[in-house]
Phi, psi and omega in degrees: 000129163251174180310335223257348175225037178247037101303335169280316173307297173274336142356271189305330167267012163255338179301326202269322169293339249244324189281329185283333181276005201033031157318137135350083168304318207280051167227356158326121180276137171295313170272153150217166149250154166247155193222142165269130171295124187310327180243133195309314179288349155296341194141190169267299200237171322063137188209158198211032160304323207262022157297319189284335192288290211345285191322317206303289191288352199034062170231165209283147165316317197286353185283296202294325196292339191258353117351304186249355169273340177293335189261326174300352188264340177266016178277123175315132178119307205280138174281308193205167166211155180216153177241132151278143177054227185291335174177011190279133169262140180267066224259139184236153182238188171244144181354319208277321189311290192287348158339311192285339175318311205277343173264337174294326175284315168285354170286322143286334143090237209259029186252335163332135196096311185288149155212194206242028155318327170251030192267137196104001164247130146325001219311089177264145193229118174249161181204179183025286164050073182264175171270132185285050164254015200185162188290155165310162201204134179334320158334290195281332154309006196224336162260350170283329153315282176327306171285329187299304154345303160240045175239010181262323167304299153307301197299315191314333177277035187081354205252144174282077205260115136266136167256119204286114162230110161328030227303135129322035215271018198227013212225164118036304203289297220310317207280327189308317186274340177296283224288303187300308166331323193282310175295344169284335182282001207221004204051036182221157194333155173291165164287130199351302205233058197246178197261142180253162162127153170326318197300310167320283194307323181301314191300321159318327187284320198289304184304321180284325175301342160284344196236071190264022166270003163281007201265134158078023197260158169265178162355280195301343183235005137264349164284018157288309184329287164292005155304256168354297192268348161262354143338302184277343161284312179325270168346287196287318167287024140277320197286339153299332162285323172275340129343290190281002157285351163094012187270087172267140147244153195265334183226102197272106186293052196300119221275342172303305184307282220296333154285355173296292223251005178101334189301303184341290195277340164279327169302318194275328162268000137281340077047269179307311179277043180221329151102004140258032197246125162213153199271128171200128188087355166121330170259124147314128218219163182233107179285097202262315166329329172301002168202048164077006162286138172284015176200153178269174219224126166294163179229315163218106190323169174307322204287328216108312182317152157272128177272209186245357176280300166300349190270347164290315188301348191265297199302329179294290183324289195300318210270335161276340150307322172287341170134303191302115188288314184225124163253106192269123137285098168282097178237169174283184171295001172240036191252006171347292175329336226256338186303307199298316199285327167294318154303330167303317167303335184296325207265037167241011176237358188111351184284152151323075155316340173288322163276298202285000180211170173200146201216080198260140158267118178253142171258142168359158158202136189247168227221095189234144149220140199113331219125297219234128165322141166268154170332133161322148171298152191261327185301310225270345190093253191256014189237151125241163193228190203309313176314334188293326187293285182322309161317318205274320176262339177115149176262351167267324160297287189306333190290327198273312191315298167309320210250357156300343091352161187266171170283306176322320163274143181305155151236103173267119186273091167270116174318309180302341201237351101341320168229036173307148189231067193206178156258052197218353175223111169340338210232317198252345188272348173281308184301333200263347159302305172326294183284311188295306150354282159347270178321292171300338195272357188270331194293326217280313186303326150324267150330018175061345168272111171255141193284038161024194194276318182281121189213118188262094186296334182324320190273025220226051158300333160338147156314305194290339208270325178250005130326280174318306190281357194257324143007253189308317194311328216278314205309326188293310173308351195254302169304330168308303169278003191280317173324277216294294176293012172059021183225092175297298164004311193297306186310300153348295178285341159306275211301003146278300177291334144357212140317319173271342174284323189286323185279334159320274205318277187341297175333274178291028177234303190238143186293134189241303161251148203274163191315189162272322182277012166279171175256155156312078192252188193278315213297285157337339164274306170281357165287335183299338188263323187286307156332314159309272193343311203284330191306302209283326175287320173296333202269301186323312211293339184278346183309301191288286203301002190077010214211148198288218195173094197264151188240026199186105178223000000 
């Protein structure tokens, strides 16, 4: 038995109280979790099944937990169990036990951690999806941190995740940046409801120099020109800012194909033969109210026009046509509005809104040093944006900075305090853990001493050592639930609060390699084993986060 399945252990010792007693097998939970107790003297780990059983089975909890510390006190491994309060148990394991955490992690390697909680699911993840009239801009960096994150959280549960970007390319914004290119190509103001920053000129410029037979051209036969190509410029320096943000997408979408391609009109008579979609006034409308949206929803005006509403309704349908069991939405905060209506199209198609679709919202984040905003872009007009960002901080600050928050909250970011070289900024107190890990095993390897094949968990008995080591054990559950809750954030505040912290305490209690003029004893070796195991739980956790794991700071 190790920490990493003594959730499985008492499982297996309530099935066996459960058969001696002729209890109901079936009120049995296919899962239970262990928990580390806040206060160390309660145990290693705690549980509190036979809280849960007790009612079920109609037995008193406290009857069933002594029940289940008698038969968990004969499993190997387990040291002592004690029972508290109404039924909870408490379990201490023994040394050799907790120990075994630092060889199940090297032995699993940069694969510690994953598990198959989502295995068998499909996931397409849309994220950023900005309009491609403009540079990336902190808003959508703060869901490009987030979302990568947590599809990097997801694949680790198992889960089958493409990750998705939206292009907006079919709507209004796109024709407002075609004409203001054209007015910068021409030297005159941008238009009422047209786009401003510097990047408008440049781009304009790049376009006439390939195309210099568009100058002084009229309208009508030069804006397809500055359509096309500044789209496609646009498009390629986003995708390109988000490359050096370590940010890939598997799928760039163009929201232009489903009106092209037919989806508009194949959603709506799939749509229709689900029996909501009616006709009134002249428009076609999807009665969306039949599931709690506050209004039924136009698809197509009186006019003809396609709304922008259909083109969601297309986008769901086709992303569930692909194959994708659950379709995840990251949106801002001012997309609030978008929970009804999008769910509502799933259970108008016939879907689970509660399963086939999901829909997160994230707040704002503002940008300070000092203290004090930082100034507006100079490129960009009013935004900042993602390169600026990057410049200023760095790409392992800014991914780890961003995505270490609940989503749920507004964030304000200090440049100073972010790329601080201290343990008062978060992103360097993990990282300078890592590389100082790094640094002894380079020292142990320098001086010939290797923590060989043979590893005695036994000896590694300290407080700080079964600390440490209740930790590392800690990580495959952590990943699991940021997975299951969508809060990529948990690995962070682990591998800060944590790990690095714990690996701090450990550090300055026991020694891992010994002076030069000391002998080389077995106790040394196996921390030479405890050490790797924390570098390899930190460099995964930061793995999911996007973010290196530098072995030199």
């Amino acid at each position: 038995m190790t920490p990493a399945n003594l959730a499985d252990t008492v499982l297996s010792a309530a099935r066996a109280v459960f058969e001696t007693r002729g209890l109901d097998l079936a009120a049995l939970p296919a899962t239970t979790a262990v928990e580390r107790p806040r206060n160390p003297e309660h145990g290693d780990y705690a549980s509190t099944l036979a809280l849960q059983l007790g009612k079920k089975v109609g037995v008193a909890p406290r009857e069933l937990a002594a029940a289940l510390a008698e038969e968990l006190g004969r499993r190997e491994g387990i040291k002592a169990v004690e029972i508290a309060g109404p039924g909870f148990l408490n379990i201490r394991l023994d040394a050799a036990v907790t120990g075994a955490v630092a060889r199940v992690v090297l032995e699993a390697g940069a694969a510690y951690g994953n598990n198959e909680q989502l295995a068998g699911q499909r996931i397409n993840l849309e994220f950023v999806s900005a309009n491609p009239t403009g540079p990336i801009h902190l808003g959508h960096t703060r869901w490009a941190a987030v979302g990568d994150s947590l599809r990097r959280v997801l694949s680790a549960a198992g889960a089958e995740v493409t990750s998705e970007y939206y292009i907006n390319d079919a709507g209004a914004q796109v024709d407002r940046f075609a004409r203001s290119l054209y007015a910068a190509a021409n030297g005159q103001p941008a238009p009422e409801d047209g786009y401003g920053g510097d990047y408008i000129g440049e781009i304009a410029q790049q376009i006439l120099s390939e195309n210099p037979e568009l100058a002084g051209q009229p309208a009508e036969t030069a804006l397809p020109v500055f359509w096309t190509r500044g789209y496609a410029l646009m498009l390629a320096e986003i995708r390109a800012s988000l490359e050096r943000f370590g940010v890939h997408f598997d799928v760039w979408f163009s929201e232009k194909t489903l009106h092209e391609g037919g989806a508009v009109e194949h959603a709506i008579d799939e749509l229709r033969k689900q029996g909501h979609i009616f006709e009134e006034g002249g428009a076609i409308w999807l009665r969306t109210t039949d599931f709690t949206d506050d209004k039924d929803r136009v698809l197509i005006r009186s006019s003809g026009e396609k709304t922008y509403f259909a083109a969601d309704a297309a986008y769901y349908i086709n992303k569930r046509e692909r194959g994708f069991d659950r379709c995840v939405y990251l949106l801002g905060a001012d997309h609030h509005g978008y929970i009804g209506r999008l769910k509502a199209i799933a259970a108008c198609a016939g879907d689970d809104p509660e399963k086939n679709i999901e829909i997160l919202i994230g707040q704002l984040v503002n940008l300070v040093r000092a203290g004090q905003p930082v100034r507006l872009s100079k490129r960009a007009g009013n935004i900042i944006t993602l390169d600026e960002l990057l410049e200023a901080v760095g790409a392992d600050a800014a991914r780890y900075s961003l995505a270490r928050s609940s989503t749920d909250s507004m964030l304000t970011l200090d440049i100073e305090e972010i790329t601080k070289h201290s343990s008062d900024n978060p992103v360097f107190y993990v990282q300078y853990a890592h590389a100082r890990i790094s640094s002894i095993l380079r020292v142990a390897a320098e001086r010939g001493i290797a923590k060989g094949e043979t590893y005695d968990p036994a000896l590694l008995s300290h407080e700080r050592e079964a600390n440490l080591l209740k930790t590392l054990g800690q990580f495959p559950a952590v990943v699991a639930t940021a997975a299951e809750l969508r809060e990529p954030h948990r690995i962070a505040v682990y591998l800060e609060e944590r790990v690095a912290t714990d690996w701090h305490r450990f550090y300055d209690a026991c020694q891992v390699v010994p002076k030069p003029e000391e002998p080389v004893e077995a106790v040394n070796l196996a921390r030479l084993w405890l050490a790797e195991a924390t570098r390899t739980v930190i460099a995964n956790g930061l793995g999911l986060l996007g973010v290196s794991a530098p072995e030199r700071m």
